[in-house]
C-alpha positions in Angstrom: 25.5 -9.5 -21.5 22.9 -9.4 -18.5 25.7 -9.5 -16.0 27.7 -6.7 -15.4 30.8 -6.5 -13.5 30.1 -6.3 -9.8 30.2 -2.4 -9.6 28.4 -1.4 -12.4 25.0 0.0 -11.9 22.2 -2.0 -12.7 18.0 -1.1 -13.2 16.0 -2.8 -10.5 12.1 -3.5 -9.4 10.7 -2.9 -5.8 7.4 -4.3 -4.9 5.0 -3.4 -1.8 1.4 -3.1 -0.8 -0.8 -1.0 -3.5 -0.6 2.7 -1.7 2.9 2.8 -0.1 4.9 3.3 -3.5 5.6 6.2 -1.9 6.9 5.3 1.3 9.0 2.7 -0.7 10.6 5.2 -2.6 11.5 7.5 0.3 13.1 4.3 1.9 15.2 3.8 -1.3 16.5 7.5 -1.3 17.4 6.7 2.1 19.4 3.8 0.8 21.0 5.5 -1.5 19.1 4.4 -4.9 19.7 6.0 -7.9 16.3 7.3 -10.4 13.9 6.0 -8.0 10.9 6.5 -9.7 7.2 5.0 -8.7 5.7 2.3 -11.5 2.8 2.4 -10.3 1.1 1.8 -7.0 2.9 -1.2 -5.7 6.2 -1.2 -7.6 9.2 1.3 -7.8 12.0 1.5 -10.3 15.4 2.5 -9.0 19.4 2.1 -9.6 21.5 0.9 -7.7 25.4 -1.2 -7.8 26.0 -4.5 -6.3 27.0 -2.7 -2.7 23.8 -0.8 -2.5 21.1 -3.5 -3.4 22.7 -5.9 -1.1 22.3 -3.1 1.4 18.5 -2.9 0.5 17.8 -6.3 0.6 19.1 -6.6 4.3 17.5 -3.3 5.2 14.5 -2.6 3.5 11.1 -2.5 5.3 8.3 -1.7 3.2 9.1 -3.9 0.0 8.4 -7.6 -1.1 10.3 -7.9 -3.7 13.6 -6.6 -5.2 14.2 -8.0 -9.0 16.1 -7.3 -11.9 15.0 -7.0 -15.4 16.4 -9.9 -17.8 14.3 -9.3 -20.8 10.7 -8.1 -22.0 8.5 -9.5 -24.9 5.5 -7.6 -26.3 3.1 -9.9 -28.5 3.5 -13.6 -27.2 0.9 -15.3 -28.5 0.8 -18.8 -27.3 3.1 -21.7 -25.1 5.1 -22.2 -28.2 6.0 -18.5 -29.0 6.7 -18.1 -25.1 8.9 -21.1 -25.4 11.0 -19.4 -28.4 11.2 -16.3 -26.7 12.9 -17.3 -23.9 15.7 -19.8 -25.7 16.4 -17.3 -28.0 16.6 -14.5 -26.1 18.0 -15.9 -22.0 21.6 -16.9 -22.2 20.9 -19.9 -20.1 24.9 -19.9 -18.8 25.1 -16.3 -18.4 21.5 -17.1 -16.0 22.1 -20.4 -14.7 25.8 -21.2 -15.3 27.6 -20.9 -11.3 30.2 -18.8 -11.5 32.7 -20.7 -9.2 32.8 -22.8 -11.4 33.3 -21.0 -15.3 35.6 -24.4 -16.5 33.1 -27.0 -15.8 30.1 -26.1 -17.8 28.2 -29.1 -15.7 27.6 -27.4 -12.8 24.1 -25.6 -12.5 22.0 -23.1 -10.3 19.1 -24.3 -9.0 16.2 -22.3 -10.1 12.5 -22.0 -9.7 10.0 -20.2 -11.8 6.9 -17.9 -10.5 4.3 -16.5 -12.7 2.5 -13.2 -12.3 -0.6 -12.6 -13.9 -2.2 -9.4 -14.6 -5.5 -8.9 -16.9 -6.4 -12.3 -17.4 -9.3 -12.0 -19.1 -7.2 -10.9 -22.0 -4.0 -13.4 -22.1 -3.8 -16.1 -24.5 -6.1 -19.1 -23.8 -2.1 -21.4 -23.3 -1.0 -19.0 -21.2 -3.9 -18.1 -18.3 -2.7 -20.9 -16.2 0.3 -19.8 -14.0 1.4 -23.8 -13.3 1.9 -24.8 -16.9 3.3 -21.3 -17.7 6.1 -21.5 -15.6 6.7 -25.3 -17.0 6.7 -23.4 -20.0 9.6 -21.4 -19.1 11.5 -24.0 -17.2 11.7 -26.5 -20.4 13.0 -23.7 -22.3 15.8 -22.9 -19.8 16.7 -26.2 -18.8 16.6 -27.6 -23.1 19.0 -25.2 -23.4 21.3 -26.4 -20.7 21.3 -29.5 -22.3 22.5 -28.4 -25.5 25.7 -27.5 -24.0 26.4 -30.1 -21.6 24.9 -33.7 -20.8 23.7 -32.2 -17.6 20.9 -30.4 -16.5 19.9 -27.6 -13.9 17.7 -28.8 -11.1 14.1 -27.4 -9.6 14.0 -26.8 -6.0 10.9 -24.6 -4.8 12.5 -24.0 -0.9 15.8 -22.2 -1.3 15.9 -22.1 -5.2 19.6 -19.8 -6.1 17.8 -18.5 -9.2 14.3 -17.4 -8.1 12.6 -16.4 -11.8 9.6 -14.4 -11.8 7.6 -14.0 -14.9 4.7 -11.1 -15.1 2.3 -11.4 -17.9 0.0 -8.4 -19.1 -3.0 -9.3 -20.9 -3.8 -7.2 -24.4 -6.3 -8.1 -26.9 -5.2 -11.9 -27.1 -1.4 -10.9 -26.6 0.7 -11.5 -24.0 3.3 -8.5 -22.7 6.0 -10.8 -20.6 8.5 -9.3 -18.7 11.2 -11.9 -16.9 13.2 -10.8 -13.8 15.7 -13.3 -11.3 14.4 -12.2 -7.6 17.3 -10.9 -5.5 16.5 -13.2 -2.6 14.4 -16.1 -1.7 11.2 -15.6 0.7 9.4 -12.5 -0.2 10.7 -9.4 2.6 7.8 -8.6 4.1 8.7 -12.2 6.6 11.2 -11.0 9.4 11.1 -14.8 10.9 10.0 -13.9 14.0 6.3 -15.4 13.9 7.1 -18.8 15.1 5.8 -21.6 12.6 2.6 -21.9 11.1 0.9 -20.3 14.1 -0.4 -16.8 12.7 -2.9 -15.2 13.5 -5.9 -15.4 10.8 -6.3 -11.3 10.9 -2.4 -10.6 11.4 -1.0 -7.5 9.8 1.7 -7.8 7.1 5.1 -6.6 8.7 6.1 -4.6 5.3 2.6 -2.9 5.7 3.1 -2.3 9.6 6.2 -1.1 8.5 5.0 1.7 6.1 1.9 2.9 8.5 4.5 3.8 10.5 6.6 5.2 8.7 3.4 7.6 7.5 3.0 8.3 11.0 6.5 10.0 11.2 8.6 7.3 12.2 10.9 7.1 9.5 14.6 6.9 11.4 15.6 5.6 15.4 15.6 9.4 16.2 11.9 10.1 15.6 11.4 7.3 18.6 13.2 9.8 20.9 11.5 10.2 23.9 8.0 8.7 22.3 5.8 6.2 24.3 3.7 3.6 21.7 0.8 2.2 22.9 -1.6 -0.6 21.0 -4.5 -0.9 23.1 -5.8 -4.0 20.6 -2.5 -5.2 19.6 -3.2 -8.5 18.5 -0.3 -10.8 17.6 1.7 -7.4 18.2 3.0 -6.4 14.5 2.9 -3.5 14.9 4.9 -2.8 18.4 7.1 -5.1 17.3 8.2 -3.2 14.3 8.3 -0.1 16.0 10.3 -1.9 18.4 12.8 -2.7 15.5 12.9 0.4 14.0 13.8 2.4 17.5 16.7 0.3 17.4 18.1 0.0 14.2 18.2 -3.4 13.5 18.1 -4.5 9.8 14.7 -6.4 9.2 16.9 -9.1 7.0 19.3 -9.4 9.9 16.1 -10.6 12.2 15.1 -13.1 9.2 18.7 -14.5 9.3 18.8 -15.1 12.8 15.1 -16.6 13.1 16.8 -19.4 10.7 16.2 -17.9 7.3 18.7 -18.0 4.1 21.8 -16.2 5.2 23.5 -16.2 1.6 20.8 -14.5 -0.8 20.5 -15.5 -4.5 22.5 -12.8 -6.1 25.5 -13.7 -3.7 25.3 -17.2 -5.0 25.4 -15.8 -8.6 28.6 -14.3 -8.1 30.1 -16.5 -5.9 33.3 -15.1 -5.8 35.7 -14.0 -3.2 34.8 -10.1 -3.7 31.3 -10.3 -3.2 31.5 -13.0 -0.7 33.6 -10.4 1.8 31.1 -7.9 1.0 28.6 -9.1 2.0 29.9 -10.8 5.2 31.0 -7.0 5.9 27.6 -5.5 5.1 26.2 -8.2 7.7 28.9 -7.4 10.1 28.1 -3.5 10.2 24.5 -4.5 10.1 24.9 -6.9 13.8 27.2 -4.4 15.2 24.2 -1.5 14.6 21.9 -3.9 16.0 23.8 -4.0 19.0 24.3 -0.7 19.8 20.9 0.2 19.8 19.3 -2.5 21.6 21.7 -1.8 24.5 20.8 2.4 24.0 17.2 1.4 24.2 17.5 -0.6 27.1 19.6 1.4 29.3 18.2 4.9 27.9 14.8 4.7 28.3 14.7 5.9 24.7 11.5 5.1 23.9 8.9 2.9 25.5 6.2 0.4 24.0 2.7 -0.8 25.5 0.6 -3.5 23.9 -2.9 -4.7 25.5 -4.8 -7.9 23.8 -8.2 -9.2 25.1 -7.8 -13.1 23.5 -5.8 -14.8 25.2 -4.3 -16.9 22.1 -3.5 -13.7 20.3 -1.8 -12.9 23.6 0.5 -15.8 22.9 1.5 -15.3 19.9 2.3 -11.8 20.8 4.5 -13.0 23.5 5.9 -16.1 21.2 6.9 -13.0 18.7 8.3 -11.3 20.5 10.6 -14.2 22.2 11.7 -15.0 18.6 12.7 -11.2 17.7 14.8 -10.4 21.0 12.3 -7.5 22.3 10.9 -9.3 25.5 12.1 -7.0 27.4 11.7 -4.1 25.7 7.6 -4.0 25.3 5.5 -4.4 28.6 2.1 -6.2 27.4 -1.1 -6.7 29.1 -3.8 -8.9 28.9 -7.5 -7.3 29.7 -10.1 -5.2 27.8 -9.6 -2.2 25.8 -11.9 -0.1 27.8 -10.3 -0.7 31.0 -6.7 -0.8 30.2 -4.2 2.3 32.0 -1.5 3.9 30.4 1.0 3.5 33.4 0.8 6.3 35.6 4.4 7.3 35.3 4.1 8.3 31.6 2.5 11.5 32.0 4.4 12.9 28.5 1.8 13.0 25.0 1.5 9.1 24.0 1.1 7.6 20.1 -1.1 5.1 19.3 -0.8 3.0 16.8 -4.0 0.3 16.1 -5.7 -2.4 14.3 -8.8 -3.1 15.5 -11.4 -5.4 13.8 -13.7 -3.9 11.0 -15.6 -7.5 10.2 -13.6 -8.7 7.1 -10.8 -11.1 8.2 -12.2 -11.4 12.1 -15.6 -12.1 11.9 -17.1 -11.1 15.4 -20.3 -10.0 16.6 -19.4 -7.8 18.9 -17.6 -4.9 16.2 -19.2 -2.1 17.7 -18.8 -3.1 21.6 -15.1 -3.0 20.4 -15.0 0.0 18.6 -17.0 1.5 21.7 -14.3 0.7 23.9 -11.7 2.3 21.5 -13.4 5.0 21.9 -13.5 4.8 25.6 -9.8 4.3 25.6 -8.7 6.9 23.8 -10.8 9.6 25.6 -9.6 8.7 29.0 -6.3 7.6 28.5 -4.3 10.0 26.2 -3.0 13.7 27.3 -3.5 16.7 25.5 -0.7 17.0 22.6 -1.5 13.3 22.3 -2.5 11.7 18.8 -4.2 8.1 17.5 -3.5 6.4 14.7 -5.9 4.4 13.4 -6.4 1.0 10.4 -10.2 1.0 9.2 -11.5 -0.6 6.6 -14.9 0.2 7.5 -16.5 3.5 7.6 -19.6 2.8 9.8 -17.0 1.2 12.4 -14.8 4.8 12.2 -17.8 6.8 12.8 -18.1 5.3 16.0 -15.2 7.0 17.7 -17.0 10.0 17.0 -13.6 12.0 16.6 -12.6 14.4 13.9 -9.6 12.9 12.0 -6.4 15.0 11.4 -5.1 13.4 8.1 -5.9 10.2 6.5 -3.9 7.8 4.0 -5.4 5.4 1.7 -3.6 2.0 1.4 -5.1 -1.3 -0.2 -4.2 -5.0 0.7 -5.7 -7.9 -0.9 -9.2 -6.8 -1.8 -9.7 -4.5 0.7 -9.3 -0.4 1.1 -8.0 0.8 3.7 -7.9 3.8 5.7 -4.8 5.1 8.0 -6.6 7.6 10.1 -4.7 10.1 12.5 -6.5 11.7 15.2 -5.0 14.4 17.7 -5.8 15.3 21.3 -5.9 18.8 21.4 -5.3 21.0 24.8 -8.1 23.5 26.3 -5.4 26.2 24.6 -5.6 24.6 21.3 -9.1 23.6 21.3 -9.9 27.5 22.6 -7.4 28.9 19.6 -9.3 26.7 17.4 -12.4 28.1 17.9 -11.2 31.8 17.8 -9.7 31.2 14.2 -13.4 29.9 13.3 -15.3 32.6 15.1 -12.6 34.9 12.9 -13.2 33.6 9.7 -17.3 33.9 10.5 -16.6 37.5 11.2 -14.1 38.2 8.1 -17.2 36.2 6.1 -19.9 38.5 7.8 -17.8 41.8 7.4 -17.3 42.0 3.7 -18.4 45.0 1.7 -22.0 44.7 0.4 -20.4 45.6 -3.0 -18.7 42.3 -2.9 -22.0 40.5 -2.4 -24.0 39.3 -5.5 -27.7 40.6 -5.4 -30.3 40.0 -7.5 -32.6 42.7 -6.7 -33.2 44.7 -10.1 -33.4 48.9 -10.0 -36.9 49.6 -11.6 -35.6 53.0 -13.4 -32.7 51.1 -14.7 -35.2 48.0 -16.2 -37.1 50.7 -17.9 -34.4 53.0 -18.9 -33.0 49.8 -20.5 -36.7 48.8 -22.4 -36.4 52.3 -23.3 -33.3 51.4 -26.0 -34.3 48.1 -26.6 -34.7 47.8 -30.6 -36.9 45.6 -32.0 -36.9 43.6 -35.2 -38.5 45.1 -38.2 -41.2 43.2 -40.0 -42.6 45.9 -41.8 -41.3 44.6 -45.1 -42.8 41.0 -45.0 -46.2 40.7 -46.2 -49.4 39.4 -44.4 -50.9 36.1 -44.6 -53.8 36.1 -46.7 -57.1 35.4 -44.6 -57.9 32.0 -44.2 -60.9 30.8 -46.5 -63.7 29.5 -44.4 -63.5 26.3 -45.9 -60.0 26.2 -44.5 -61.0 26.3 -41.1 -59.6 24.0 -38.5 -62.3 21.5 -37.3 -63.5 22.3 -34.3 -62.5 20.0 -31.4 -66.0 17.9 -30.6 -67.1 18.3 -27.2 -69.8 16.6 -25.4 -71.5 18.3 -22.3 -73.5 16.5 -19.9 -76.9 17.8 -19.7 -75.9 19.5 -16.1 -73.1 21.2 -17.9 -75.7 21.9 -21.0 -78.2 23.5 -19.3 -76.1 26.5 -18.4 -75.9 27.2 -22.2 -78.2 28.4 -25.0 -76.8 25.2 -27.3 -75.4 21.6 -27.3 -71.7 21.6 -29.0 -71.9 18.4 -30.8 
């Protein structure tokens, strides 16, 4: 049976950004997961019961995708065998049957059908396209509907109530396929709160502005406490805006909701029954109330406060339009201007954290890189008080060098094709910086004040080199016996050299 009964723990699949497995899996401790173990670098195993992955779904930042495993196939060799895989092995009414509805076998979930390929080089020559794939694996599911009633389940690609995924690993002209049902519809990482189509061509991910903060120690509302977050090149704002979120609690699935996302997820529709409709109404209930609380905390507390700065002014839009759409107007003062010239207000005179994305020349092609790195740099030596620290995306090196700062820690995260680099640097005090240099100056000194027994020399004691030839033994050859002389007619020939008559007339003879 692939569905169990409502409490019963089930084995799950969390996907995120390639380097933040780790984060993920912190998160899904937090969440009370069960055997959270990494897969790899962008995917994390974990267990869970109904109650707690509906919890994850709602609350999770740093994942894409939440699925659960139906079955696995090793050797699939072509369309056909894929096609015989899955009706022999997919209870179509156990996956597609609605549950409302057990005494009318007519009545079908919607489903849709998303192929993942990995080492395509090496998949079956039917099987490297992902379109006819997927029809592959529809046609089998839906034959098999027919076979037990006259009707048929229906495709729909926008709010589908079973989402399939099917991941292919490519081995030697085999096929390893592995099919999960997605938990929800749209992929996490979209809170809803970037209005339309209108995103900017080098905007950060929210799951991945997410985890870089949550590396940088904000992994709770109480870390916020009495913190003041500046973005000098915030862009369309991701990242202050998910800061913003996190200082106040609310759910990142509760923001997609309200921005007019899918406010019954798949596996709710799966179920459809009474139970698990009041759960999850309750779980959305806690969720708003939490919300709530600490948006009004934050705005009557002071709690913690957040400063962007953008130089373009249609970034600065979409930063404004962003935050409009997530409820934080209020609670993050922005500024339009250049890097190099924009103040910290003068009242915040407590240690600051940056948090930054400026351009490194991939996505946001610009000439002037450097003039923006420069001001960066500007920035962040004028600006921050000692006890301060940066935090820095760069995914180039040459553009890092720039700041001309020694980093603090670093954290290597990849999206798309590119590696990145989150960098932290720290803004020590004259005490610090002083203290710093004593504990170098002290381990010179320990270096320079070690026994000169401890130190290797190669300088050899002549009375001990000949002391030593003295008892060197030597191999004796006395027993072998001696080459007989050579004849003279076994002579080597003599090498034939020609001197010039300069050379020649030094010596008695010509050597012909």
């Amino acid at each position: 049976m692939l569905m169990a009964s409502q409490y019963d723990t089930q084995t799950y699949m969390a996907t995120c950004i390639p380097g933040l497995a780790s984060v993920l899996s912190e998160e899904l401790t937090e969440l009370r997961c069960q055997q959270v173990t990494p897969a790899s670098t962008s995917a994390v195993w974990f267990q869970a019961d109904l109650p707690t992955v509906l919890r994850v779904i709602l609350w999770v930042r740093t994942a894409h995708k939440v699925l659960e495993l139906l079955a696995t196939a090793e050797d699939i060799r072509d369309k056909d065998g894929l096609y015989q895989w899955i009706q022999n092995t997919i209870p179509v009414a156990e996956v597609l049957q609605s549950h409302s509805n057990q005494q009318q076998p007519s009545q079908w979930l919607t489903l849709s059908v998303q192929v993942i390929r990995n080492q395509v080089t090496q998949l079956p020559s039917d099987l490297t396209h992902s379109h006819f794939t997927a029809l592959t694996i529809k046609n089998a599911l839906v034959d098999q509907a027919r076979d037990l009633s006259s009707d048929r389940p229906s495709v729909s690609l926008d709010d589908p109530d079973v989402p399939l995924v099917a991941i292919l690993h490519g081995s030697r002209g085999a096929a390893q396929v592995s099919l999960y049902r997605q938990l929800h519809t749209d992929s996490l990482h979209k809170r809803g709160y970037r209005s339309g189509d209108a995103i900017h061509k080098a905007a950060m991910k929210e799951s991945l502005a997410a985890g870089l903060l949550r590396q940088a120690g904000f992994s709770s509302p109480s870390h916020f406490h009495q913190k003041v977050i500046v973005d000098p090149m915030a862009g369309s704002g991701t990242l202050l805006i998910e800061a913003a979120l996190m200082s106040a609690n609310i759910a990142p699935g509760l923001v997609n909701i309200k921005c007019g996302g899918t406010r019954q997820p798949p596996v709710v529709r799966w179920h459809h029954t009474q139970d698990v409709m009041s759960l999850w109404k309750d779980i959305l209930q806690d969720a708003t109330q939490d919300a709530k609380t600490g948006l009004q905390f934050l705005r009557e507390s002071q709690f913690c406060r957040f400063y962007g700065n953008e130089l373009h002014p249609s970034a600065m839009q979409l930063f404004r339009d962003s935050l409009y759409q997530a409820g934080l107007s209020d609670l993050v003062a922005i500024q339009q201007g250049n890097c190099n010239t924009y103040e910290i207000p003068s009242h915040e005179s407590s240690a600051v954290t940056v948090v930054t994305n400026p351009p490194w020349g991939v996505r946001l092609e610009t000439d002037s890189e450097d003039e923006a790195w420069n001001d960066l740099r500007t920035f962040l030596r004028s600006q921050l008080p000692p006890g301060s620290e940066a935090w820095v995306l760069s995914g180039n090196k040459n553009s890092t060098r720039q700041l001309k700062w020694k980093r603090t820690n670093m954290f290597p995260i990849q999206t798309g094709q590119q590696q990145l680099r989150w960098i932290q640097y720290k803004v020590l005090s004259d005490e610090e910086r002083n203290a710093q240099l004593e504990d170098d100056n002290d381990d010179e000194k320990r270096y320079d004040s070690r026994p000169r027994s401890s130190i290797r020399t190669f300088q050899r004691d002549p009375q001990q080199i000949q002391q030593r030839d003295g008892q060197r033994t030597f191999k004796d050859t006395s027993h072998k016996p001696r080459k007989p002389p050579r004849d003279s007619n076994d002579r080597k020939p003599q090498k034939r050299v020609i001197r010039s008559q300069n050379q020649a007339s030094n010596s008695n003879e010509w050597l012909i």
